[in-house]
C-alpha positions in Angstrom: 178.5 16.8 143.1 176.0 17.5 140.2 177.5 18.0 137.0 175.4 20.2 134.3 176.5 21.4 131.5 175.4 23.1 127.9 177.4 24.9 124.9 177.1 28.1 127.1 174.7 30.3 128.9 171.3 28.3 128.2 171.9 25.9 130.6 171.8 28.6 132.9 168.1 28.3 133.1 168.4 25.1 133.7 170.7 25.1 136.4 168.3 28.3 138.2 165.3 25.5 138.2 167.9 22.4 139.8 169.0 25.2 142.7 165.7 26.1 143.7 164.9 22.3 143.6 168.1 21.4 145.3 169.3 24.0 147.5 171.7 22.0 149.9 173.3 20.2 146.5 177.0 20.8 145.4 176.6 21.7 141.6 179.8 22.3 138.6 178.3 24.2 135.6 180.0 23.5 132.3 179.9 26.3 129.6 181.3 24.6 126.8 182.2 27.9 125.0 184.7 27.5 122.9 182.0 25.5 120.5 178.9 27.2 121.1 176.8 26.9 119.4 175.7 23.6 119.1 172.5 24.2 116.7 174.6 24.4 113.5 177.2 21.8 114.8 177.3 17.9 112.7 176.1 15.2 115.0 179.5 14.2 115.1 181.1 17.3 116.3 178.4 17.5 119.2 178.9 14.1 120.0 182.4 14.3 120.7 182.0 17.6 123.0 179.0 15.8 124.6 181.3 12.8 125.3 184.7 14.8 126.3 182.3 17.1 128.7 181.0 13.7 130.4 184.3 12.6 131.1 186.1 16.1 132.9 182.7 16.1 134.7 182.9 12.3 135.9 186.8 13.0 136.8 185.9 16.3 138.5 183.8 14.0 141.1 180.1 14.0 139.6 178.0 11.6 140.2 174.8 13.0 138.3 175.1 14.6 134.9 172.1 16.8 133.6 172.4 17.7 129.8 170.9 21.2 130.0 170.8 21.5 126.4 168.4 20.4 123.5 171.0 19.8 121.1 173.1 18.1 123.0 170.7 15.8 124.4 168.8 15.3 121.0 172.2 14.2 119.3 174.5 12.5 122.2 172.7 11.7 125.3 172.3 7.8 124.3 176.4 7.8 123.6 176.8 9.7 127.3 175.0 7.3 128.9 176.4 4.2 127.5 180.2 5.9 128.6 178.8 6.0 132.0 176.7 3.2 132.4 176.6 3.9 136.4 175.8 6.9 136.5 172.3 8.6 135.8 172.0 11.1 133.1 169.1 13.5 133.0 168.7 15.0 129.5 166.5 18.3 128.5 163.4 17.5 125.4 161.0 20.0 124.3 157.3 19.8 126.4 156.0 18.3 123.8 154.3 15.7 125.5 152.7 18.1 127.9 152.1 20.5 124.4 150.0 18.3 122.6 147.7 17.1 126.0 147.0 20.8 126.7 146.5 22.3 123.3 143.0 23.4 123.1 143.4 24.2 119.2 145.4 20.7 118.1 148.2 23.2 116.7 151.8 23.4 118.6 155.0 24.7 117.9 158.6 24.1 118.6 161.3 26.8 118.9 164.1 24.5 118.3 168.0 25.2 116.9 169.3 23.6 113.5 170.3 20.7 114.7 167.4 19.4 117.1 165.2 20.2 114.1 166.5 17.6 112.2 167.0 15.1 115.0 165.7 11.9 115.2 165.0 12.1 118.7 162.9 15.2 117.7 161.0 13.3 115.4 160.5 10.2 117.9 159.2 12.8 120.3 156.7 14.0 118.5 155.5 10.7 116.5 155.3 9.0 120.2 153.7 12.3 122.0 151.9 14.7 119.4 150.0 12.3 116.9 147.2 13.6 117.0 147.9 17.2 116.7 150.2 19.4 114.3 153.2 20.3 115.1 155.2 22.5 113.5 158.8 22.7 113.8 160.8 26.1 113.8 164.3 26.3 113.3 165.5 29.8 114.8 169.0 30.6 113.9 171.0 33.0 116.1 168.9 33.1 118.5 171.3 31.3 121.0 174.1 33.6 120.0 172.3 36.5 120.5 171.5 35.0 124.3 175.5 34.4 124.1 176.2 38.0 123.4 173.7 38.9 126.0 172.2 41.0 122.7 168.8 40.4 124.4 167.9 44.2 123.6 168.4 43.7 120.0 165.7 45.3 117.5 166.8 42.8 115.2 166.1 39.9 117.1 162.9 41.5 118.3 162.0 41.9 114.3 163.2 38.5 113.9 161.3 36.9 116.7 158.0 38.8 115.8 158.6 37.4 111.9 159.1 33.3 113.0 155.7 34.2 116.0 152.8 35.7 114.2 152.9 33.2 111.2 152.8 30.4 113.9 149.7 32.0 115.8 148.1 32.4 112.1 148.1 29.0 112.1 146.2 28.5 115.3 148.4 27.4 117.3 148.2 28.0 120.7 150.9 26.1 122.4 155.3 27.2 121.9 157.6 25.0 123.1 161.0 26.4 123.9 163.1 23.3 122.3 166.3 24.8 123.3 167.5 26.2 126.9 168.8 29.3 125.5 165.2 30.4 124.4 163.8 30.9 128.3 166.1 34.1 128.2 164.2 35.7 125.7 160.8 34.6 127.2 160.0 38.3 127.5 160.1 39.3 123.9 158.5 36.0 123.4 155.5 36.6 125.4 155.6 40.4 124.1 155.2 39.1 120.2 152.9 36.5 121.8 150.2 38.1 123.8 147.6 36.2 125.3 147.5 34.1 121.7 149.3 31.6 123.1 151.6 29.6 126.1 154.9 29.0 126.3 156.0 25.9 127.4 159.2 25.1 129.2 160.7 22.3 131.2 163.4 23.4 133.0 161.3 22.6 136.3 160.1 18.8 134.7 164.2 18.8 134.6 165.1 19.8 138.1 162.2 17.5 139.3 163.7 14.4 137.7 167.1 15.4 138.8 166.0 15.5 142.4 164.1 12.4 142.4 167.9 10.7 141.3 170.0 12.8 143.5 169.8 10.6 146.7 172.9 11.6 149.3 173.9 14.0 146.6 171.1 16.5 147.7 172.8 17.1 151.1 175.6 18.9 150.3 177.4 22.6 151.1 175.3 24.7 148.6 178.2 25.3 146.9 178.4 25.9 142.9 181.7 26.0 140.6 181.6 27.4 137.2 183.5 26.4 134.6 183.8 26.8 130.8 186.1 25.6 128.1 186.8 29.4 127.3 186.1 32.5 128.9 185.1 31.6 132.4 185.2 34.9 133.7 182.0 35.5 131.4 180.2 33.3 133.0 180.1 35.1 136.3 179.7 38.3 134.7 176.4 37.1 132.9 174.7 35.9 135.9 173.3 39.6 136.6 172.5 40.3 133.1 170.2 37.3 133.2 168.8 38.0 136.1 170.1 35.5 137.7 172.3 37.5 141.1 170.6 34.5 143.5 172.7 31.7 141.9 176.0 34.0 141.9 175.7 34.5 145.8 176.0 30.2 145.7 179.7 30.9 143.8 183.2 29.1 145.5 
């Protein structure tokens, strides 16, 4: 069994990439719901979740974790890993490597929540990856709740996604990295306020790559996928649609 797991629906995205990539794998979704969202969390808080989550999955038979969150993995994925020293952990990091080596322009941007914004990890990233370019950071607040709320028709977030775009492509740049799981949902208004200005950049399938190379026996399995969530379960099925996202829910035990 594959354990994957974010503070709700982003991971979702995630998990889409690891069944295409691993269609005979057993896979457990974890929504943790009852805390989401992550991005305006302490390092503490999400640390604790991250370390909780690790544990149910590990007892629930796992033998694989991916952390299909940017948050999460910015803030707790060296603590999960030293919990479960025998087990491989696959995190999710913004593109930025792949960003800053295919910028024609030398200007990127990351779409990131509060809390990988100010991340260490966030910084390492881009000090070890994107030296030589600029990179600008961009906090986007709500924007993972309004993926929660499945408000992805919302003029408002529309209005606020064209305000945070057009001063970044002012700037020249010409690469956006989606620094948090919940942002490939709203890849169509992004690419809407975007145009042919610039790329998005997302690495749900670098994930599911990674994650396959680890998964040994693990990728012969039934096929089968369990979703749970630490509130509201029953939304998680009923999102699947909305998300377009039907092929995953015929994989549901």
């Amino acid at each position: 069994m594959i354990g994957v797991f974010d503070s709700g629906l982003g991971g979702l995205s995630v998990l889409a990439a690891l069944v295409e990539a691993l269609p005979q794998a057993d896979f457990v979704y974890y929504a943790d719901t009852a805390h989401v969202p992550y991005g305006n969390k302490s390092e503490a808080q999400i640390q604790r979740r991250v370390l909780a989550i690790g544990e149910h999955l590990a007892n629930e038979g796992c033998r694989l974790l991916v952390v299909a969150c940017n948050t999460a993995t910015a803030t707790a994925v060296h603590a999960l890993r030293a919990a479960h020293p025998g087990m491989p952990v696959v995190g999710v990091e913004p593109g930025i490597k792949p960003a800053a080596q295919e910028t024609r322009t030398g200007r990127i941007a990351v779409l990131t929540t509060e809390a990988t914004a100010r991340s260490q990890r966030l910084r390492k990233l881009v000090r070890d990856h994107a030296h030589r370019v600029e990179v600008v950071v961009e906090p986007c607040p709500g924007w993972a709740t309004h993926v929660e709320m499945l408000q992805l028709d919302d003029p408002a977030l529309a209005a606020d996604v064209s305000a945070r775009i057009e001063p970044l492509l002012d700037r020249g740049v010409d690469r956006i990295v989606l620094g948090c799981t919940h942002y490939s949902f709203l890849a169509p208004l992004l690419k809407q306020a975007i145009g042919t200005r610039a790329q998005l950049v997302d690495v749900a399938d670098a994930v599911a790559r990674q994650a396959r190379r680890l998964a040994a026996d693990l990728a012969h399995g039934s096929g089968r996928l369990l979703l749970q969530a630490s509130a509201h379960p029953e939304r998680l099925r009923a999102a699947l649609p909305r998300l377009h996202l039907g092929h995953i829910a015929a994989r549901l035990t």
